[in-house]
mmCIF file of the N, C-alpha and C atoms, coordinates in Angstrom:
data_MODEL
# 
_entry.id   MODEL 
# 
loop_
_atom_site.group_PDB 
_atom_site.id 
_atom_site.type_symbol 
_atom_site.label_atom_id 
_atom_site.label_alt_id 
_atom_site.label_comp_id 
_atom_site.label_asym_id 
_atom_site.label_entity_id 
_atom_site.label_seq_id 
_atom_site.pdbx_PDB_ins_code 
_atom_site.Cartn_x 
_atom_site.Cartn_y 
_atom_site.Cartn_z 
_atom_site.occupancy 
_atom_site.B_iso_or_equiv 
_atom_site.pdbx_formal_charge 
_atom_site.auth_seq_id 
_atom_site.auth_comp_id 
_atom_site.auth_asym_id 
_atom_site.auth_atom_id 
_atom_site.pdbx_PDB_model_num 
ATOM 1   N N  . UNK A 1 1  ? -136.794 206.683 -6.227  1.00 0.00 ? 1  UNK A N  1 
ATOM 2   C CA . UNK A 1 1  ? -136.142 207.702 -5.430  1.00 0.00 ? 1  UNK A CA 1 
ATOM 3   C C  . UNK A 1 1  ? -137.157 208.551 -4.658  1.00 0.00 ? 1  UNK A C  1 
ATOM 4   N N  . UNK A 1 2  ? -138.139 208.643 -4.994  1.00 0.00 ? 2  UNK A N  1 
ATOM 5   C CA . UNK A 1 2  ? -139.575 209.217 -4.431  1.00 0.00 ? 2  UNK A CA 1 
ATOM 6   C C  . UNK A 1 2  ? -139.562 209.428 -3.336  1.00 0.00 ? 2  UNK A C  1 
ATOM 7   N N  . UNK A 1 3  ? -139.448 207.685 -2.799  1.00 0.00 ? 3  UNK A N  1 
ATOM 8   C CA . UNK A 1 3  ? -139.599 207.521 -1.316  1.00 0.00 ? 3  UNK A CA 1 
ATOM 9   C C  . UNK A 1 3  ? -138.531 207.825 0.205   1.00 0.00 ? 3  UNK A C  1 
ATOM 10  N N  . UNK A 1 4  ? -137.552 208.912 -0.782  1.00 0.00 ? 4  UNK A N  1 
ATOM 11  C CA . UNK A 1 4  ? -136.600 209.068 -0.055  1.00 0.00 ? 4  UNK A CA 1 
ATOM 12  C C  . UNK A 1 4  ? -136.653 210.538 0.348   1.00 0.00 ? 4  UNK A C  1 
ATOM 13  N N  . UNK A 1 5  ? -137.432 211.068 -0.820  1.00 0.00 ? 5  UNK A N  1 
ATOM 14  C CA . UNK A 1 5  ? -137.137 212.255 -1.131  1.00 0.00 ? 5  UNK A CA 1 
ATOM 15  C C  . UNK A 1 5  ? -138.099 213.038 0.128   1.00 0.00 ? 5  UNK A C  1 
ATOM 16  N N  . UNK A 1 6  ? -137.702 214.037 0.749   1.00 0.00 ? 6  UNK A N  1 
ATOM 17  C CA . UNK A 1 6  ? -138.292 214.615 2.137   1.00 0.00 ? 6  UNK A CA 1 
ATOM 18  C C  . UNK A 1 6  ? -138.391 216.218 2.036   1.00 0.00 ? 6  UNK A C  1 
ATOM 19  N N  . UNK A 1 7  ? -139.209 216.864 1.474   1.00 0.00 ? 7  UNK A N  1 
ATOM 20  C CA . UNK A 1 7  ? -139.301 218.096 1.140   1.00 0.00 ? 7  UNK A CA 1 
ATOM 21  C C  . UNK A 1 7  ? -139.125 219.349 2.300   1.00 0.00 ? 7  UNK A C  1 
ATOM 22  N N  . UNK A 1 8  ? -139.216 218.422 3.771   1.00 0.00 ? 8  UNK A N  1 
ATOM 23  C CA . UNK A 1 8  ? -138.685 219.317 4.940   1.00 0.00 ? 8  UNK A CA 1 
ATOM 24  C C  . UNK A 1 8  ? -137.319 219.304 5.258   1.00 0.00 ? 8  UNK A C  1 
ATOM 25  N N  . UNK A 1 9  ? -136.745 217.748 4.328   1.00 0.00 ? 9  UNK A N  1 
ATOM 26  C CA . UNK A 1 9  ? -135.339 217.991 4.837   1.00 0.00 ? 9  UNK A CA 1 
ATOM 27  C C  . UNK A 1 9  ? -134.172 218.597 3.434   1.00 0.00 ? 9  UNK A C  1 
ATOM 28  N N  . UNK A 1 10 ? -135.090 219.909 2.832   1.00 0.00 ? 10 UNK A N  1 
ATOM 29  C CA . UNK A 1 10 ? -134.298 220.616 2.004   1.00 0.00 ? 10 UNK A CA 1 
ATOM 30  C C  . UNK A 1 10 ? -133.028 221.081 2.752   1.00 0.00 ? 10 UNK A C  1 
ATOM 31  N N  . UNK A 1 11 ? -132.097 221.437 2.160   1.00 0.00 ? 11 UNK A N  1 
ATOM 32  C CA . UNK A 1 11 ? -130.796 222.368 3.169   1.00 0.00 ? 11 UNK A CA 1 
ATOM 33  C C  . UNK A 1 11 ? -131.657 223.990 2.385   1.00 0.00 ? 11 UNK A C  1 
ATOM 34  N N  . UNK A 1 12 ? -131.203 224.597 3.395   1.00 0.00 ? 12 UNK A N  1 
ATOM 35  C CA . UNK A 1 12 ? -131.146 226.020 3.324   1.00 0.00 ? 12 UNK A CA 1 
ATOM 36  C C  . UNK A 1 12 ? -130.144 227.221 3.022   1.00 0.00 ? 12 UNK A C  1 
ATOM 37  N N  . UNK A 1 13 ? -129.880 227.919 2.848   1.00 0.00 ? 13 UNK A N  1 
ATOM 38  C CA . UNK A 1 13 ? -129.015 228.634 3.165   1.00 0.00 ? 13 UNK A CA 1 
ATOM 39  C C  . UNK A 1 13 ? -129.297 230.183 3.224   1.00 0.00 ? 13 UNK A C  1 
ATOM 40  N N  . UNK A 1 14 ? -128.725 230.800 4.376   1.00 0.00 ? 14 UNK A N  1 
ATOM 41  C CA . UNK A 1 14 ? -128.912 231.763 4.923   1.00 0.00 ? 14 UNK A CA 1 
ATOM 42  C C  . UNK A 1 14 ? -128.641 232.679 4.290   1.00 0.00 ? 14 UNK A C  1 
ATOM 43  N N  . UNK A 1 15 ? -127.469 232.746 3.566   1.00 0.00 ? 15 UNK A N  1 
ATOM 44  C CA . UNK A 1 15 ? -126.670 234.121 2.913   1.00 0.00 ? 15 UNK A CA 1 
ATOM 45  C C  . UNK A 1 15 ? -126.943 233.803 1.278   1.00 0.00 ? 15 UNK A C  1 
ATOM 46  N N  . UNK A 1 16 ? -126.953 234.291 0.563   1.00 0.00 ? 16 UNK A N  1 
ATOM 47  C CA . UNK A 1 16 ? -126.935 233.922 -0.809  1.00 0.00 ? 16 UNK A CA 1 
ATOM 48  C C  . UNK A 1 16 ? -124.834 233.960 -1.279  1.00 0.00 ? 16 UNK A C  1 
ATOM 49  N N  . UNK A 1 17 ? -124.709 232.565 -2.378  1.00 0.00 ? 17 UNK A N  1 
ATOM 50  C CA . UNK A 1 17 ? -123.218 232.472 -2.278  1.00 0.00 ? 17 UNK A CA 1 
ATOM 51  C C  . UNK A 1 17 ? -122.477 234.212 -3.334  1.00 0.00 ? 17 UNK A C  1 
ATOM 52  N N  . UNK A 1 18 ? -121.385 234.276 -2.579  1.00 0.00 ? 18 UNK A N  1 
ATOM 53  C CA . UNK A 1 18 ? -121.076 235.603 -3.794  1.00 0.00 ? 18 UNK A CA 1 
ATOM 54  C C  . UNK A 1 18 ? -119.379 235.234 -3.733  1.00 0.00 ? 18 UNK A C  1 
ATOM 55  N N  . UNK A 1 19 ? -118.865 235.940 -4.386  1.00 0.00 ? 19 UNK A N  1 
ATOM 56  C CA . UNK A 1 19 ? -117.162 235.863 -5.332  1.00 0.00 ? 19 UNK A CA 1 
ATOM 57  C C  . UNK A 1 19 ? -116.567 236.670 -3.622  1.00 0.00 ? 19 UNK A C  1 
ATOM 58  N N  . UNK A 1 20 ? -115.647 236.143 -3.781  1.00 0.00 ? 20 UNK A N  1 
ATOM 59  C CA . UNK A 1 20 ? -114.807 237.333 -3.114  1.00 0.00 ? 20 UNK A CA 1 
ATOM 60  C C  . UNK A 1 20 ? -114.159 238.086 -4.002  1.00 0.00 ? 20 UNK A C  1 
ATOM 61  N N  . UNK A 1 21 ? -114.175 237.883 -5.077  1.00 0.00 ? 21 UNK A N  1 
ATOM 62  C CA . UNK A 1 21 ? -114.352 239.504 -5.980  1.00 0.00 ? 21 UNK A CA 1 
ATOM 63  C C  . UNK A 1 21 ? -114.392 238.753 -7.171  1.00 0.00 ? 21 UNK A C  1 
ATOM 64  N N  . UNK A 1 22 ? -114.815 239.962 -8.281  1.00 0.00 ? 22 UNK A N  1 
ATOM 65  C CA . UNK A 1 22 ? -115.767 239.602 -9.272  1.00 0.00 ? 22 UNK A CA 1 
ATOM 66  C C  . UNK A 1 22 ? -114.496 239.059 -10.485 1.00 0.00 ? 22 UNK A C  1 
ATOM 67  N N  . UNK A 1 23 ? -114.729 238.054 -11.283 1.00 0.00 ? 23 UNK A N  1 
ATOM 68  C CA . UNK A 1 23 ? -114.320 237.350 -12.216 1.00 0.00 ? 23 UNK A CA 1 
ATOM 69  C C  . UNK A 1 23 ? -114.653 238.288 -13.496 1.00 0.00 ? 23 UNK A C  1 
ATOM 70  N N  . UNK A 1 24 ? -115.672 239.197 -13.771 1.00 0.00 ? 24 UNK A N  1 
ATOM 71  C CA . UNK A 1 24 ? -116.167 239.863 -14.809 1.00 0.00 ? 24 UNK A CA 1 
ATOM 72  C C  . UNK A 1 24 ? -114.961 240.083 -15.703 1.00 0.00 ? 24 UNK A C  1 
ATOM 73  N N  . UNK A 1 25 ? -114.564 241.096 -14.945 1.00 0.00 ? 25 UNK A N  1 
ATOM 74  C CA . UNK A 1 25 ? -113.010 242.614 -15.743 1.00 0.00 ? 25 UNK A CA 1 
ATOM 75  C C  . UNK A 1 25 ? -112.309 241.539 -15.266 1.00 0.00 ? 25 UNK A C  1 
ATOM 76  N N  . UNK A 1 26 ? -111.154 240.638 -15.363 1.00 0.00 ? 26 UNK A N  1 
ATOM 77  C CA . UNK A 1 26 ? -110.111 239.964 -15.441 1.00 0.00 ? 26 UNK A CA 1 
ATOM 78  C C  . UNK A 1 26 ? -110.295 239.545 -16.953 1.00 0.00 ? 26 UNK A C  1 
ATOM 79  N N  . UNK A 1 27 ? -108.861 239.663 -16.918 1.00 0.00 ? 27 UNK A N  1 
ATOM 80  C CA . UNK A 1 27 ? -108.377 239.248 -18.553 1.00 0.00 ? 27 UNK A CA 1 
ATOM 81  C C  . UNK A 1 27 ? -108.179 237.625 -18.258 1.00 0.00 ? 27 UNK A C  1 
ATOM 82  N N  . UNK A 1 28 ? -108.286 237.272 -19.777 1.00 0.00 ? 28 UNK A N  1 
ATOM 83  C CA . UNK A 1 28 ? -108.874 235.722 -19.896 1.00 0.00 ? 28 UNK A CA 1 
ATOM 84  C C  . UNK A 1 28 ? -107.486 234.768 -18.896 1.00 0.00 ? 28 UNK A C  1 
ATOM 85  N N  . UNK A 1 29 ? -105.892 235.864 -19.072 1.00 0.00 ? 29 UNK A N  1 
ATOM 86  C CA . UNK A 1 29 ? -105.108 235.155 -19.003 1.00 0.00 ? 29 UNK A CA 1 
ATOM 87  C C  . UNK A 1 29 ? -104.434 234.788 -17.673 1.00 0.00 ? 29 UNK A C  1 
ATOM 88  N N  . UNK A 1 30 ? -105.389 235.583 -16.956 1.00 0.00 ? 30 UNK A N  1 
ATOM 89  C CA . UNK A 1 30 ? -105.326 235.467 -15.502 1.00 0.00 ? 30 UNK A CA 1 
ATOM 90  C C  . UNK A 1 30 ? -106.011 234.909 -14.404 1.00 0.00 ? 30 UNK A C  1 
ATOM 91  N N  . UNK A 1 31 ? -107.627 234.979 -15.476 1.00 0.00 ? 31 UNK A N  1 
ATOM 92  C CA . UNK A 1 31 ? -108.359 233.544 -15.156 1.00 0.00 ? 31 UNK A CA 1 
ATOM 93  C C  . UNK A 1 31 ? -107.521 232.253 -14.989 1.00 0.00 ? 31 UNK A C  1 
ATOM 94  N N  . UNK A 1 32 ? -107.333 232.253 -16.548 1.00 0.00 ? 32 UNK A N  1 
ATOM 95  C CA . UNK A 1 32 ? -106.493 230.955 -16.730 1.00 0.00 ? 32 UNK A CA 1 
ATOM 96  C C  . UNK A 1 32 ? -105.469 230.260 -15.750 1.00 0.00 ? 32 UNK A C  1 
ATOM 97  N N  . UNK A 1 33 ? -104.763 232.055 -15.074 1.00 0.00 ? 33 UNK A N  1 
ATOM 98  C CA . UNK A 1 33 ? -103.923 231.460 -14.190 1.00 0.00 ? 33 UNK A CA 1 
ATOM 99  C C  . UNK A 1 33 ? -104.682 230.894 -12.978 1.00 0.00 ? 33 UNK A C  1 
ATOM 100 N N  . UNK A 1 34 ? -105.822 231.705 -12.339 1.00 0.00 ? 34 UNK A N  1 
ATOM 101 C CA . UNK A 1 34 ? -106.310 231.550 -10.921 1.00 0.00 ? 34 UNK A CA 1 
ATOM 102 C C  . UNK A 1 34 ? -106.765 229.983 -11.010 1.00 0.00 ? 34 UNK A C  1 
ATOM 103 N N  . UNK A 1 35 ? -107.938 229.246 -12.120 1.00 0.00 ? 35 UNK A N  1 
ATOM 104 C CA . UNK A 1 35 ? -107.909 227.971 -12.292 1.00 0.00 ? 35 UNK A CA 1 
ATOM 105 C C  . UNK A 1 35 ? -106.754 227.413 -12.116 1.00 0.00 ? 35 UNK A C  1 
ATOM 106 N N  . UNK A 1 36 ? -105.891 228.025 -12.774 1.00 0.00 ? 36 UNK A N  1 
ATOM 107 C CA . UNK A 1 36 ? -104.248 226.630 -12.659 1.00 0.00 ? 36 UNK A CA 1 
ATOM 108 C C  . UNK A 1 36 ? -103.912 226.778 -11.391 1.00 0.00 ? 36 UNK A C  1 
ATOM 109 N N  . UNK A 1 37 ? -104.004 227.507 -10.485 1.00 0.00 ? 37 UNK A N  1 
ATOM 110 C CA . UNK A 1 37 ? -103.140 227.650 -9.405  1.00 0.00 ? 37 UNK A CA 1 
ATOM 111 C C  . UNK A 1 37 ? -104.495 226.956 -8.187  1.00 0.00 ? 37 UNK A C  1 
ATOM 112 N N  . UNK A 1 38 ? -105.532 227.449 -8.316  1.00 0.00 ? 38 UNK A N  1 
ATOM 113 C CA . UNK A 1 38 ? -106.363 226.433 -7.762  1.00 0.00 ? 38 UNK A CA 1 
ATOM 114 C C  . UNK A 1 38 ? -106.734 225.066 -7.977  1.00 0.00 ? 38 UNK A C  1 
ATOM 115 N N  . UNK A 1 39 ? -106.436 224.544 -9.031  1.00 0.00 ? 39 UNK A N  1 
ATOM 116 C CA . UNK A 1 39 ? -106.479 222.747 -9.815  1.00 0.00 ? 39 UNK A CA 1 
ATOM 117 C C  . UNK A 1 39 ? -105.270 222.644 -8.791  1.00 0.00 ? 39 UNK A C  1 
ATOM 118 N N  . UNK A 1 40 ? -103.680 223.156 -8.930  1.00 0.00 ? 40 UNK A N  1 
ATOM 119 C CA . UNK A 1 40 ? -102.627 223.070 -8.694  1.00 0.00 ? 40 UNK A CA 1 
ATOM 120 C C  . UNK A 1 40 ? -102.946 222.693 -7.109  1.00 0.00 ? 40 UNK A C  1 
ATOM 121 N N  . UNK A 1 41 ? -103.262 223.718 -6.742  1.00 0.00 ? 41 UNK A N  1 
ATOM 122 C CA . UNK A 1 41 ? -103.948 223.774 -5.000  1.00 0.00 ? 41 UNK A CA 1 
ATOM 123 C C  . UNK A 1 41 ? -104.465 221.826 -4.317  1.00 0.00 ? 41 UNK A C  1 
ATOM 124 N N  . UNK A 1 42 ? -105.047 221.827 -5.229  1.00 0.00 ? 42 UNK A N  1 
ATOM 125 C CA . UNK A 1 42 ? -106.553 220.987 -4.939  1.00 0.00 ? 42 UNK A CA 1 
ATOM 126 C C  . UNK A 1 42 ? -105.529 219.766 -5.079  1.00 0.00 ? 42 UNK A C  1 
ATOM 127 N N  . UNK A 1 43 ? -104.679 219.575 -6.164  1.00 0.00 ? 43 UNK A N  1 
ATOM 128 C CA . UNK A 1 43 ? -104.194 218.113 -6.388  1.00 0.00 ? 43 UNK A CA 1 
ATOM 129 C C  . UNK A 1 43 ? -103.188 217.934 -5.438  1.00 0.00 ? 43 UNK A C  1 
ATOM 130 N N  . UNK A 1 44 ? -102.509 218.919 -4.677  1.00 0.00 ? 44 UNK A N  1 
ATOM 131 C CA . UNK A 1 44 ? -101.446 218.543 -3.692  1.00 0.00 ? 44 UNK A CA 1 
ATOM 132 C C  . UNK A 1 44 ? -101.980 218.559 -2.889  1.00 0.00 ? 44 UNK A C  1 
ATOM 133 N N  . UNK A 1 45 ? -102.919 218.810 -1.991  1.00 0.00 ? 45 UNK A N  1 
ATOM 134 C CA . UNK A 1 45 ? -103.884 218.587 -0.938  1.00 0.00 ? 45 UNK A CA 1 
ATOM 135 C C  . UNK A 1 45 ? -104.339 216.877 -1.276  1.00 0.00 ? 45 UNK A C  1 
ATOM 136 N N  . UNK A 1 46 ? -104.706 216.718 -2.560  1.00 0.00 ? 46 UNK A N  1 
ATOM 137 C CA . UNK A 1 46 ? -105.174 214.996 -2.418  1.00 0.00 ? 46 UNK A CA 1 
ATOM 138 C C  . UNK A 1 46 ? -104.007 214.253 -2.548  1.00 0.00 ? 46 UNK A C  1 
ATOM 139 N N  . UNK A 1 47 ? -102.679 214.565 -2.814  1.00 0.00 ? 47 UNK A N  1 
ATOM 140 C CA . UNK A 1 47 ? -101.969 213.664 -2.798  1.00 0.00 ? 47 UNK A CA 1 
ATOM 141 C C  . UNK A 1 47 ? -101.377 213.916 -1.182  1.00 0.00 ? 47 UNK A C  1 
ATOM 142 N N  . UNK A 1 48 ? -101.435 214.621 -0.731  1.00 0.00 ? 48 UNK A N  1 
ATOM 143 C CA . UNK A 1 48 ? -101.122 214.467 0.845   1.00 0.00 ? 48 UNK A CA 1 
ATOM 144 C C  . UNK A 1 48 ? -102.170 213.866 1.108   1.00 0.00 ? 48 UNK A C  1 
ATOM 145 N N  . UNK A 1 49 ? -103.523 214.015 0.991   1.00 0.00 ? 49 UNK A N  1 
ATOM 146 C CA . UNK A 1 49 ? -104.285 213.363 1.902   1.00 0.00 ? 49 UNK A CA 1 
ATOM 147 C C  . UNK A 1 49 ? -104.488 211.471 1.831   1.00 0.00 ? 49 UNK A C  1 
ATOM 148 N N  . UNK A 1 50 ? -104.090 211.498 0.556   1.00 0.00 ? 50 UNK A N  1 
ATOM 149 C CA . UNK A 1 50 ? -103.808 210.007 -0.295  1.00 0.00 ? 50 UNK A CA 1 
ATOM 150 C C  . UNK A 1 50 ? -102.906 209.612 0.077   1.00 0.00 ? 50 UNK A C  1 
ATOM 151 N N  . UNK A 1 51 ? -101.549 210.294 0.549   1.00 0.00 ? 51 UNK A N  1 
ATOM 152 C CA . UNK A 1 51 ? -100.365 209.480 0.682   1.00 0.00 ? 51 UNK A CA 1 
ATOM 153 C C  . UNK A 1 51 ? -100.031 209.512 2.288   1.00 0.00 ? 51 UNK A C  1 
ATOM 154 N N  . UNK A 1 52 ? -101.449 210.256 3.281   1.00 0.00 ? 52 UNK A N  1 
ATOM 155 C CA . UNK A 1 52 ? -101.681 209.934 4.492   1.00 0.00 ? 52 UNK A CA 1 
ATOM 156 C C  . UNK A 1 52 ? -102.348 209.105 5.061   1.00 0.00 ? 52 UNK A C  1 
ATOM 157 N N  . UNK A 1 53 ? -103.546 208.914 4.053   1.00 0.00 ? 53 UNK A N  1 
ATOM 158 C CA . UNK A 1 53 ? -104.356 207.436 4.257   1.00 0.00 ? 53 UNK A CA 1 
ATOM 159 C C  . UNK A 1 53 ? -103.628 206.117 3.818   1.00 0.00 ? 53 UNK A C  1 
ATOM 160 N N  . UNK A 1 54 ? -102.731 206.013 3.022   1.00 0.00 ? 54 UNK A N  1 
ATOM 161 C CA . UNK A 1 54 ? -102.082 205.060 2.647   1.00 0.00 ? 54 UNK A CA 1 
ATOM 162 C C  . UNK A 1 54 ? -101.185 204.219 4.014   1.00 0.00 ? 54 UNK A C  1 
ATOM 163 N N  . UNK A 1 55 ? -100.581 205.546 4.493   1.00 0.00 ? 55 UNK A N  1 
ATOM 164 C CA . UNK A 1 55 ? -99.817  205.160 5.925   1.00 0.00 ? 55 UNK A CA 1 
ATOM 165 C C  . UNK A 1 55 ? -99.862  205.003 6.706   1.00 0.00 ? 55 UNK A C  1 
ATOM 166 N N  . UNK A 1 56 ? -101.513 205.330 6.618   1.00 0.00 ? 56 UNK A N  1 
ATOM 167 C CA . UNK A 1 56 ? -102.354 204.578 8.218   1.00 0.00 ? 56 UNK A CA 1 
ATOM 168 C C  . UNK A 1 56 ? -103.022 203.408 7.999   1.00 0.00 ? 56 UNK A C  1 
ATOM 169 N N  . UNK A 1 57 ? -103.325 203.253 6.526   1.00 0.00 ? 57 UNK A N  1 
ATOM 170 C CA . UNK A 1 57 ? -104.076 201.929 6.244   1.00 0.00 ? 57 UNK A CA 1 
ATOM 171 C C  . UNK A 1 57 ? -102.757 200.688 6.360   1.00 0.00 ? 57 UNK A C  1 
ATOM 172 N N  . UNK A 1 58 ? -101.267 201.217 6.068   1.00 0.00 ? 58 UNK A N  1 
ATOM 173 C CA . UNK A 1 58 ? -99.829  200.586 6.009   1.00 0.00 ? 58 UNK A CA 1 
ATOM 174 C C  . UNK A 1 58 ? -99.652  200.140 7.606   1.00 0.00 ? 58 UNK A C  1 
ATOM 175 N N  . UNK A 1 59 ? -99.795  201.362 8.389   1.00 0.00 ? 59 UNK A N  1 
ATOM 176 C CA . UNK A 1 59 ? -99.404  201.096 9.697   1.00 0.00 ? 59 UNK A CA 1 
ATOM 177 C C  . UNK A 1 59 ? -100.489 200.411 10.756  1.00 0.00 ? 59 UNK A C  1 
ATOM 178 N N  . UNK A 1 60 ? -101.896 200.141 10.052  1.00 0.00 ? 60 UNK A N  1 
ATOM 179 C CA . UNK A 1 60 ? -102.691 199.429 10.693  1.00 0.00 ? 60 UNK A CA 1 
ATOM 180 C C  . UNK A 1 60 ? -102.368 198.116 9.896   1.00 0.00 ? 60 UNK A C  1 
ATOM 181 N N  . UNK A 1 61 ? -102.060 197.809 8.967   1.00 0.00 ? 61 UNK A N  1 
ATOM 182 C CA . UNK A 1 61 ? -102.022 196.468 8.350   1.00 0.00 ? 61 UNK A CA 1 
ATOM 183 C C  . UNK A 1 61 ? -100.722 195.699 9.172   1.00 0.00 ? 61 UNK A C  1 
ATOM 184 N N  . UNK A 1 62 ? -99.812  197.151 9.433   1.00 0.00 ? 62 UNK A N  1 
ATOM 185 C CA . UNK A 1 62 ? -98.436  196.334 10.083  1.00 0.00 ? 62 UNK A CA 1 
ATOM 186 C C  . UNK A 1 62 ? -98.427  195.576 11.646  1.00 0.00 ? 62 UNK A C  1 
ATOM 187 N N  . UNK A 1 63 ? -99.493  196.222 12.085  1.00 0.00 ? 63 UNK A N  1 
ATOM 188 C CA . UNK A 1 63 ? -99.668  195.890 13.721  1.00 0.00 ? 63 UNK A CA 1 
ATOM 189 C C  . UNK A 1 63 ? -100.827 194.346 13.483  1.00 0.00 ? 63 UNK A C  1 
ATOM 190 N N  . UNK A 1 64 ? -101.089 194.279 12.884  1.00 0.00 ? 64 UNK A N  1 
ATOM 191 C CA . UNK A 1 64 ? -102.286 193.136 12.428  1.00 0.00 ? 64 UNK A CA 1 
ATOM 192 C C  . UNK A 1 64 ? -101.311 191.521 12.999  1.00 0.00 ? 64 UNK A C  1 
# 
C-alpha cells in the first residue's frame, strides 16, 4: 500500500467538525430516540434509492 500512499494528497479540512448542538445534557432516552429516528431516516432513503436503481437497471434491460 506504500506505493500509493501520497502524503501531499492528504484531504484537509478547513473548519474543525462540531454538533449542531451538544449530545452531553440529553437524557439517555432521547438519544436513543435521535439514533432511531436517524437509522429510521437513513434506511428509507436506501430503499428509495434501491428501489430507483432497480427501475432503471429494469427499464434499461427492457429497451435491450
Amino acid at each position: 500500500m506504500e506505493q500509493y500512499y501520497d502524503p501531499n494528497d492528504e484531504p484537509s479540512c478547513e473548519e474543525p467538525f462540531t454538533f449542531e448542538m451538544e449530545f452531553d445534557d440529553l437524557p439517555r432516552e432521547k438519544l436513543k430516540e435521535l439514533i432511531f429516528h436517524e437509522t429510521e431516516n437513513f434506511h428509507h432513503k436506501q430503499l428509495a434509492a434501491n428501489s430507483f436503481n432497480a427501475s432503471v437497471l429494469q427499464t434499461t434491460t427492457e429497451t435491450k
